[in-house]
Every structure is written in C-alpha cells, then in structure tokens.
C-alpha positions as CSV (number, residue, x, y, z in Angstrom):
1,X,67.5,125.7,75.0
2,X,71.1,124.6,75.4
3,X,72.8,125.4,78.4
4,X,76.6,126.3,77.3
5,X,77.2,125.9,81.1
6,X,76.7,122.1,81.4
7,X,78.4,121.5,77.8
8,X,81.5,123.2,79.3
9,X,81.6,121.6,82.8
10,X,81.4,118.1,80.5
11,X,84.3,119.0,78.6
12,X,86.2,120.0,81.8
13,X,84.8,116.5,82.9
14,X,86.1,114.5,79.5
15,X,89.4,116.6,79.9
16,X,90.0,115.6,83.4
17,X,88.8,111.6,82.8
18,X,91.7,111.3,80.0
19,X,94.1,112.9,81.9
20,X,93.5,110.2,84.3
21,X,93.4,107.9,81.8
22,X,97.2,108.8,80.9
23,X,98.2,108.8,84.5
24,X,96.4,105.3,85.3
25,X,98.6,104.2,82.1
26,X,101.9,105.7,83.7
27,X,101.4,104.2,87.2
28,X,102.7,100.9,87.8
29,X,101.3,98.5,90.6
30,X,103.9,95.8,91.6
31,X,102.9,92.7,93.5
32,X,104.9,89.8,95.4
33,X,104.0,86.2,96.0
34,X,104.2,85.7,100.2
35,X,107.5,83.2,99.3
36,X,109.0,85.9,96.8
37,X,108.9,83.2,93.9
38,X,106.4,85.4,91.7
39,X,106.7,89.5,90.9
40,X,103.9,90.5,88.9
41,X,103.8,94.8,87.7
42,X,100.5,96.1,85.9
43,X,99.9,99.7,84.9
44,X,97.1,101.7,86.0
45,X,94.6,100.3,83.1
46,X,95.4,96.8,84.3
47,X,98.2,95.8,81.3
48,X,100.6,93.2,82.4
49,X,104.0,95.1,82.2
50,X,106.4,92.8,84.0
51,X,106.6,89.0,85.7
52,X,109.2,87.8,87.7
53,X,109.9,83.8,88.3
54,X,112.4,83.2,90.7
55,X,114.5,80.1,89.5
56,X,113.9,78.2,92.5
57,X,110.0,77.5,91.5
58,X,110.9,76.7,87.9
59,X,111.7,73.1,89.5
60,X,108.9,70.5,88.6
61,X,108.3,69.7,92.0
62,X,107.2,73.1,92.6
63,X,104.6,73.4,89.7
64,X,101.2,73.4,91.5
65,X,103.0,75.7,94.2
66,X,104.0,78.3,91.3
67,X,100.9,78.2,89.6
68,X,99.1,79.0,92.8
69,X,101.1,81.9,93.5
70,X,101.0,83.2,89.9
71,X,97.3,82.8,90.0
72,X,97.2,84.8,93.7
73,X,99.8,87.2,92.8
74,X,97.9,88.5,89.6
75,X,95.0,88.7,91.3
76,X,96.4,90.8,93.9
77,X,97.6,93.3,91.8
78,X,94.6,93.4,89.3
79,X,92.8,94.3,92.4
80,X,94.8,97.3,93.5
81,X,94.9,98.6,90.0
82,X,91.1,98.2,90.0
83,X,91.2,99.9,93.1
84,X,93.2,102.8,92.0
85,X,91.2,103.6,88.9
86,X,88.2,103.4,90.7
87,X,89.8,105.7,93.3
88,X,91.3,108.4,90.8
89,X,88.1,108.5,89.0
90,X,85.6,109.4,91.8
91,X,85.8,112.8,91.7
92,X,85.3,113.0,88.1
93,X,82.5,111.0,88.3
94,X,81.0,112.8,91.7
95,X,81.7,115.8,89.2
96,X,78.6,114.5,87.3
97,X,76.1,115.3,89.8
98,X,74.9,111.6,88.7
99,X,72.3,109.6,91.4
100,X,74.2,107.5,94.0
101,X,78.2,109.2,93.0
C-alpha cells in the first residue's frame, strides 16, 4: 500500500534541499591569507568565484611564501563552505527520520 503521506513529506523534503541548493549557490564565503597577500571567495557549492594577489607577493622572492598562503587560504574557505552546506542541510536531512541524523 502506498502511503501518500511519506511521498508528500519527500517532496516537501526535495523542495526544501534545492532551495538550499540555490541559496548555497548565492552565498559567497570570502577568505584572507594572515599577511593580506591572498583573497580567495567561493560560493556556497564550493565554486571558486574570486582570487585576489596582492602585487607585493607577485615578486619572485616571495614564490614559496605565495604559494603557501594560496594553498592555506583555499583551504580555509573550502572548509567554511563545506561547513555551511553541511550546516544548512541538517534539518532537511534530520527531516528524513534517517538512523544517526
């Protein structure tokens, strides 16, 4: 027997994950390198919208220093994103009545 109960608390579920989706998409998360050389911006589903190089570490003495930061910088804000999206979709997900949410 189908229960038209379930099948309409999973749409309300589906509904609710994409307009998450669309908000994770419109939220930008902005991250700085500790010495302000690197800005990084990602969106909510973890696209790279934006980087920043400040002039000063384009010099060739700076290279391992830039790449470091770059590399730290991204990472940051992949994390917070992750975070985020992870954050925004727990109550959907709780909304499951799935073991362990």
């Amino acid at each position: 027997m189908v229960d038209f109960g379930k099948i309409k608390d999973l749409y309300k579920l589906q509904k609710q994950a994409r307009e998450i989706q669309k908000e994770l998409k419109d939220t930008e998360i902005e991250a700085k390198s500790n010495d302000g050389w690197v800005t990084v911006v990602f969106n909510g589903e973890q696209h790279l919208q934006e980087i920043e190089i400040a002039e000063e570490a384009l010099k060739p003495e700076n290279k391992r220093e830039l790449e470091k930061q770059l590399k730290n910088t991204i990472s940051q804000s992949i994390s917070r994103s992750q975070a985020l999206a992870a954050e925004k979709m727990k109550d959907v997900m709780g909304g499951l009545n799935l073991p362990g949410m």
